[in-house]
N, CA and C of each residue as an Amber inpcrd file, in Angstrom:
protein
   342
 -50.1040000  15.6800000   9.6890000 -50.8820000  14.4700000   9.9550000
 -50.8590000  14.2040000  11.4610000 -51.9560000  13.7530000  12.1460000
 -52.2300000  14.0860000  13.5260000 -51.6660000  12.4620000  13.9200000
 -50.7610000  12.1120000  15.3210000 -50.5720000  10.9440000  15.6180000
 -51.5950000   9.8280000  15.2280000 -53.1690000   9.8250000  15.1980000
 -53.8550000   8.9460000  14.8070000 -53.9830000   8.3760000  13.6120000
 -53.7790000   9.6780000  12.7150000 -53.6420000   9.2980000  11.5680000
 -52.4840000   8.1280000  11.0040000 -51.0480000   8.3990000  11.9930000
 -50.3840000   7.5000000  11.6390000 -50.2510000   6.4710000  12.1870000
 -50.6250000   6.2370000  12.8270000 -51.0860000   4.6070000  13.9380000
 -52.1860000   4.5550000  14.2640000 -52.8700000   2.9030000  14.0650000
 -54.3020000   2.8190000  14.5420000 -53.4350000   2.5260000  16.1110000
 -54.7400000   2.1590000  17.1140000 -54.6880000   2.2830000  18.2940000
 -53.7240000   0.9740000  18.9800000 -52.9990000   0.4530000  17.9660000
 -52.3700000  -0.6880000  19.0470000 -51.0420000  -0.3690000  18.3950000
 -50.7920000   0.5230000  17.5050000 -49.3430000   1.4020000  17.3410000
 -48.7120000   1.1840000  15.8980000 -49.4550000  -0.0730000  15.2910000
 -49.3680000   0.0500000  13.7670000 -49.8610000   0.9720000  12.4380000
 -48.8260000   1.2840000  11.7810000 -48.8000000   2.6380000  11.1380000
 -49.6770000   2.3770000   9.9130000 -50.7940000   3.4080000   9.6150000
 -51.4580000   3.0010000   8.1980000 -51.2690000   3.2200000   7.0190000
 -51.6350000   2.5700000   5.9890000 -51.2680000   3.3560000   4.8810000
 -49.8420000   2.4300000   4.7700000 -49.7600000   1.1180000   4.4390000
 -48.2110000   0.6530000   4.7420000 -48.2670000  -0.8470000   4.3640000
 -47.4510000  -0.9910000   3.8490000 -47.2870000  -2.6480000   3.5740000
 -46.1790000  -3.4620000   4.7990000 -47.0090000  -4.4730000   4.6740000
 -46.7720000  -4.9780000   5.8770000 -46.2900000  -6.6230000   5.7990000
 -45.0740000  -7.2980000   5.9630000 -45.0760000  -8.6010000   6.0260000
 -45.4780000  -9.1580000   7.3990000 -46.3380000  -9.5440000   7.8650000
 -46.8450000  -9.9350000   9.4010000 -46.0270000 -11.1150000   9.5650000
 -45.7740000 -12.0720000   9.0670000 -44.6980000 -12.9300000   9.8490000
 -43.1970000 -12.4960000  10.5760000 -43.0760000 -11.4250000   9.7350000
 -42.0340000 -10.6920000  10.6930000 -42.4060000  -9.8210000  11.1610000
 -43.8000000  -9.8940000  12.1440000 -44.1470000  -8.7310000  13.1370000
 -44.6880000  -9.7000000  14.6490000 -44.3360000 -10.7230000  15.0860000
 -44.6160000 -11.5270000  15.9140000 -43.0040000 -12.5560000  16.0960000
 -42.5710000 -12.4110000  17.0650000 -41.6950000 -13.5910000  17.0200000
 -42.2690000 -15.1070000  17.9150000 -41.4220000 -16.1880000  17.9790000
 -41.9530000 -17.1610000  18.7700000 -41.0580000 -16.8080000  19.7970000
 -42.0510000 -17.9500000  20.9290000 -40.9980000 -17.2720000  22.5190000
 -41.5220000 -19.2030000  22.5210000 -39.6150000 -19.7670000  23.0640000
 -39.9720000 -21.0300000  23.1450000 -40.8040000 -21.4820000  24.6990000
 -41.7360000 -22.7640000  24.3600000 -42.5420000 -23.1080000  25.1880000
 -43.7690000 -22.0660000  25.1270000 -44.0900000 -21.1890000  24.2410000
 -45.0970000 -20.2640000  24.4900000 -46.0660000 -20.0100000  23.1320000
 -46.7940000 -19.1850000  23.6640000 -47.8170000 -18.5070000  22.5420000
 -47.7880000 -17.0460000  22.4440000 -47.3460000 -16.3180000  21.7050000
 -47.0760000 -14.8600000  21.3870000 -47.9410000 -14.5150000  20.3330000
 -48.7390000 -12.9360000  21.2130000 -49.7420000 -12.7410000  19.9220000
 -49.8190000 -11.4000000  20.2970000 -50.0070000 -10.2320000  18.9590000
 -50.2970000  -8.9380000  18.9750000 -51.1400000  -8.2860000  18.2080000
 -52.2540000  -7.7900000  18.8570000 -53.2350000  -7.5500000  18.0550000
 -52.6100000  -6.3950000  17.3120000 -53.1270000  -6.1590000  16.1200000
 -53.1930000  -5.3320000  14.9420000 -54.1480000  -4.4950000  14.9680000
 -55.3720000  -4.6080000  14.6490000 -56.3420000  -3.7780000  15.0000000
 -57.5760000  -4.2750000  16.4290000 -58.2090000  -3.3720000  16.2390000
 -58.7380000  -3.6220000  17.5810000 -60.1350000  -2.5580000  17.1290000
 -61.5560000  -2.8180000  17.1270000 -62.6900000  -2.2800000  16.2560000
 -63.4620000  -2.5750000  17.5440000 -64.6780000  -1.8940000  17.8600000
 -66.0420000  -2.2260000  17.9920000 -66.5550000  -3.7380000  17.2630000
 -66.4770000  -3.9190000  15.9640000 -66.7640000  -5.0330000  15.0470000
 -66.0760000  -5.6970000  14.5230000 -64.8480000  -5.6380000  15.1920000
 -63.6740000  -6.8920000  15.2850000 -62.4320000  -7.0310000  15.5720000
 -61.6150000  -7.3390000  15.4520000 -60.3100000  -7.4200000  15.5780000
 -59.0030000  -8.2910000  14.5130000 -58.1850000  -7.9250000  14.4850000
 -56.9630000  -8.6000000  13.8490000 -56.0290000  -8.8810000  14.3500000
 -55.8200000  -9.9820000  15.0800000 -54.4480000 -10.3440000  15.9250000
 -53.2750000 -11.5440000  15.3520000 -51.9550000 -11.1520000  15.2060000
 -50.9430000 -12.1480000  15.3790000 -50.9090000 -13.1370000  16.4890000
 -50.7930000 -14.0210000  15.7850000 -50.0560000 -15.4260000  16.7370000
 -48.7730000 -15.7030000  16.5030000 -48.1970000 -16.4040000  17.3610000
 -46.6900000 -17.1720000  16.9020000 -46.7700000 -18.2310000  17.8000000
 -47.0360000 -19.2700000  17.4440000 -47.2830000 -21.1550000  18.8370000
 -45.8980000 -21.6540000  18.2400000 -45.1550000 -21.9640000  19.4430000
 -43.9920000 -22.8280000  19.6440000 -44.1180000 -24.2320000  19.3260000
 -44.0670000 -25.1360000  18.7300000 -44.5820000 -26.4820000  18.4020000
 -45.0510000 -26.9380000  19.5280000 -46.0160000 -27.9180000  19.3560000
 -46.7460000 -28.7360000  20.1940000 -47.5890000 -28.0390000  21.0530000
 -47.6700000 -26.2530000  20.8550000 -48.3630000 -25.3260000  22.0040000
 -50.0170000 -25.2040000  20.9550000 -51.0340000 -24.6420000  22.0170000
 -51.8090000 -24.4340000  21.2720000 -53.3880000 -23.8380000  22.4460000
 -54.4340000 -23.5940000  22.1390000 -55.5820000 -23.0660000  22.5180000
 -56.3960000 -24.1470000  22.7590000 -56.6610000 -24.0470000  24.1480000
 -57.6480000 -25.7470000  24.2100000 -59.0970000 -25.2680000  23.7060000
 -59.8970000 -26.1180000  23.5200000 -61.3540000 -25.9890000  22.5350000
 -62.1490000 -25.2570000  23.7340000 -62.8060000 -24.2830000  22.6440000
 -63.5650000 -23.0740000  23.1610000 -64.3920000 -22.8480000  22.4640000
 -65.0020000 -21.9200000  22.8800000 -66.1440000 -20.8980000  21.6660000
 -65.7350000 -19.7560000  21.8000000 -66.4550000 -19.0430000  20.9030000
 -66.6740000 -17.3770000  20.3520000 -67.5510000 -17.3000000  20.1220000
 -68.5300000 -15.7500000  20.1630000 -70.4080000 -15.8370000  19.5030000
 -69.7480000 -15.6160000  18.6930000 -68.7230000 -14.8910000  17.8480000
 -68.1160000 -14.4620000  16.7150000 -67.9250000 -15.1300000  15.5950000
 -67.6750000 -14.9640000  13.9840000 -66.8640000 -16.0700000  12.9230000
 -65.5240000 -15.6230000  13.3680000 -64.4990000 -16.2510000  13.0170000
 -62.9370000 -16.1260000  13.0040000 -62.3090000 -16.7310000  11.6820000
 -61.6640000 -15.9790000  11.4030000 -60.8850000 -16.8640000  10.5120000
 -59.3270000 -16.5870000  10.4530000 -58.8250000 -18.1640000  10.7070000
 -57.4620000 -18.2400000  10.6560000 -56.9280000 -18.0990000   9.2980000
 -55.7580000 -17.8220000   9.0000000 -54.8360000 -17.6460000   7.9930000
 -53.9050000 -18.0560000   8.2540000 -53.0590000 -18.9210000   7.6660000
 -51.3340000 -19.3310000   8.5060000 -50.3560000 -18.7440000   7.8320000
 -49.8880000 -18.2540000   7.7050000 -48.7490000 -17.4170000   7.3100000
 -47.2360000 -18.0500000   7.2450000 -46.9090000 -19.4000000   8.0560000
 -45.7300000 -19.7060000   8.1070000 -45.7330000 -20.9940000   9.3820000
 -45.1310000 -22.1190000   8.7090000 -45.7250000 -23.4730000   9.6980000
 -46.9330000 -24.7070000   9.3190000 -47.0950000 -25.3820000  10.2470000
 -47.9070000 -25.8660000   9.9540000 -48.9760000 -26.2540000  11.2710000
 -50.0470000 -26.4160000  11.9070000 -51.2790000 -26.5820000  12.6710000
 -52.7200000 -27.3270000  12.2220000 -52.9920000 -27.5550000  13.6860000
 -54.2770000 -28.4430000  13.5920000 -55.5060000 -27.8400000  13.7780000
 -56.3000000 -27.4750000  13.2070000 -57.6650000 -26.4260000  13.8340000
 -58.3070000 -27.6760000  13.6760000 -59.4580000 -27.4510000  15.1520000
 -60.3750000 -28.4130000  15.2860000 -61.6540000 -27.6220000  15.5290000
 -62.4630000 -28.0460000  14.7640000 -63.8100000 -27.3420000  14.8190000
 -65.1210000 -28.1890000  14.5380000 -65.8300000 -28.0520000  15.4970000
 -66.9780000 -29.1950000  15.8790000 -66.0950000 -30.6070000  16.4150000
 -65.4760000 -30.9600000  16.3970000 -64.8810000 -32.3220000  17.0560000
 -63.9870000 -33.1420000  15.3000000 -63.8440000 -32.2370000  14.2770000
 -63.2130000 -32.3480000  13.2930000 -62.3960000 -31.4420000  12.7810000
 -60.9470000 -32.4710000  12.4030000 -59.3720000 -31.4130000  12.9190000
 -59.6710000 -31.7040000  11.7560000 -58.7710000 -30.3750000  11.0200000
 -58.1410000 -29.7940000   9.4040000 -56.6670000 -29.4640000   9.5390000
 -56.0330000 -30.0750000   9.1290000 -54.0860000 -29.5340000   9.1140000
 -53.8880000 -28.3440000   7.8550000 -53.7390000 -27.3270000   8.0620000
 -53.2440000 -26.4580000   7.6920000 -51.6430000 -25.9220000   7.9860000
 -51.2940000 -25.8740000   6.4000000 -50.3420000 -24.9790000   6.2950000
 -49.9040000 -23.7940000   5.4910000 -48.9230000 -22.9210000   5.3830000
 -48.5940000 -21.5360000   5.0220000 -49.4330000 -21.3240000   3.8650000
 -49.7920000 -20.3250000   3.9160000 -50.7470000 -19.8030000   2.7740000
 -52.2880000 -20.6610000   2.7230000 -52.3850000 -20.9200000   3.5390000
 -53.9580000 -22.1870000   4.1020000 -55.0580000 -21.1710000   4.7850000
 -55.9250000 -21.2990000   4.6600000 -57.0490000 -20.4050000   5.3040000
 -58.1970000 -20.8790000   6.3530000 -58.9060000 -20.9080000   7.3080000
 -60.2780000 -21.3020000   7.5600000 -61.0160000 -20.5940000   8.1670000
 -62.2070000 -20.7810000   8.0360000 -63.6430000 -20.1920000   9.1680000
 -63.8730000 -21.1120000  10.0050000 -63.5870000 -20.4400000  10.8550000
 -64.3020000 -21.1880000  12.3780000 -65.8630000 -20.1830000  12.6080000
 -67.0890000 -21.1120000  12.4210000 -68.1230000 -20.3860000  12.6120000
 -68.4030000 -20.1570000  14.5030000 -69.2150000 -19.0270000  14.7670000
 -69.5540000 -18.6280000  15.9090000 -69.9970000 -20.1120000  16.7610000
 -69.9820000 -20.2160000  18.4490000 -70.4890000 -20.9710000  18.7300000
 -70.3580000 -22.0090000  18.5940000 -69.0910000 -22.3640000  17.7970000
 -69.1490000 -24.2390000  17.4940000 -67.7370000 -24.4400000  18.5450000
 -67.5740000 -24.9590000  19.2240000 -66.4830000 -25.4430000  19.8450000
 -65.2030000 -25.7840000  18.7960000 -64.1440000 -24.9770000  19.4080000
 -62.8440000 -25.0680000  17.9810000 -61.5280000 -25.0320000  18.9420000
 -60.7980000 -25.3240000  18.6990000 -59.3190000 -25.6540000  18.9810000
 -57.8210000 -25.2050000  18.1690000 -56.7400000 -24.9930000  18.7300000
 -55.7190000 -24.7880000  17.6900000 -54.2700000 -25.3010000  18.1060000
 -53.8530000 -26.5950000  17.2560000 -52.7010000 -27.4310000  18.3080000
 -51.9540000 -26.8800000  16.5710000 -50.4130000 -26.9020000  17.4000000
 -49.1400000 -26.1140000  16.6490000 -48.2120000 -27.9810000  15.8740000
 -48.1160000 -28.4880000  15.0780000 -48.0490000 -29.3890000  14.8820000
 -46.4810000 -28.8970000  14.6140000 -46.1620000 -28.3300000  14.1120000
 -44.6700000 -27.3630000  14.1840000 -44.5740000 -25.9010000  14.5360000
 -44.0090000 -25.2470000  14.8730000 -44.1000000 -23.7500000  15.0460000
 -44.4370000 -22.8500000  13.9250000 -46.0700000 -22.5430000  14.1160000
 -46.6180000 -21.7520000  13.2530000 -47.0820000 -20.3520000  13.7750000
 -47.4260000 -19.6530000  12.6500000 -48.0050000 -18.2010000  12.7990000
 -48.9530000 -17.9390000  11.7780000 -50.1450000 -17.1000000  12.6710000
 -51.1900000 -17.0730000  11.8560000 -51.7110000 -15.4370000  12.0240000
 -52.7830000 -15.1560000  10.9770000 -53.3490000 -14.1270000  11.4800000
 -55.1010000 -14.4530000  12.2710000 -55.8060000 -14.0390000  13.0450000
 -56.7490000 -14.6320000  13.7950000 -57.4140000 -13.0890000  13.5070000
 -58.6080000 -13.1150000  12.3810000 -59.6550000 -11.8860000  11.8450000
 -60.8890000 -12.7200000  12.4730000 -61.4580000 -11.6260000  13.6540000
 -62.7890000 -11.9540000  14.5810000 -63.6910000 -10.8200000  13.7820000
 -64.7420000 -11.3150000  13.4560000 -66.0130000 -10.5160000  12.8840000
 -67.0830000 -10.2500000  13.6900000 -67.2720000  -9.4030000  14.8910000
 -68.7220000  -9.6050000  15.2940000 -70.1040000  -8.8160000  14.8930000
């Protein structure tokens, strides 16, 4: 089996079960994130936000959708926050101005579709 075969390109092995909350740690005062995959037509990246840390409101042309995995957070999208926690899901559609405040130290997975 040729090195590619056993790691996609950011060094995670395929073919494999995977608990992602224990593949990101938190770093206090910070935001720690490692992408997973990495596509032409999208991406899959870890987060880990230290409480009270978070992404000030932005866009993407992209959909995204968060997943929280462990914690709890505020996604704000269009100028209306949703509290999510572990095992919680959302779409943030392309283009709408969205946000992500850590209401305790959470971790999510962040799947970009373009």
């Amino acid at each position: 089996m040729s090195q590619q075969q056993k790691n996609n390109d950011q060094g995670f092995e395929v073919s494999r079960i995977y608990r992602f909350r224990e593949w990101v740690e938190y770093a206090e005062g910070g935001i720690v994130s490692k992408q997973v995959i990495k596509k032409e037509n999208g991406n899959v990246t870890l987060f880990a936000f230290d409480a009270k840390e978070g992404l000030s409101e932005h866009t993407s042309p992209f959909d995204a959708l968060i997943q929280v995995i462990e914690g709890e957070a505020r996604i704000t999208i269009g100028g209306k926050n949703f509290n999510l926690g572990s095992g919680e899901s959302i779409i943030m559609p392309a283009n709408i101005p969205h946000a992500v405040f850590a209401l305790q130290r959470f971790k999510m997975i962040l799947t970009m579709i373009r």
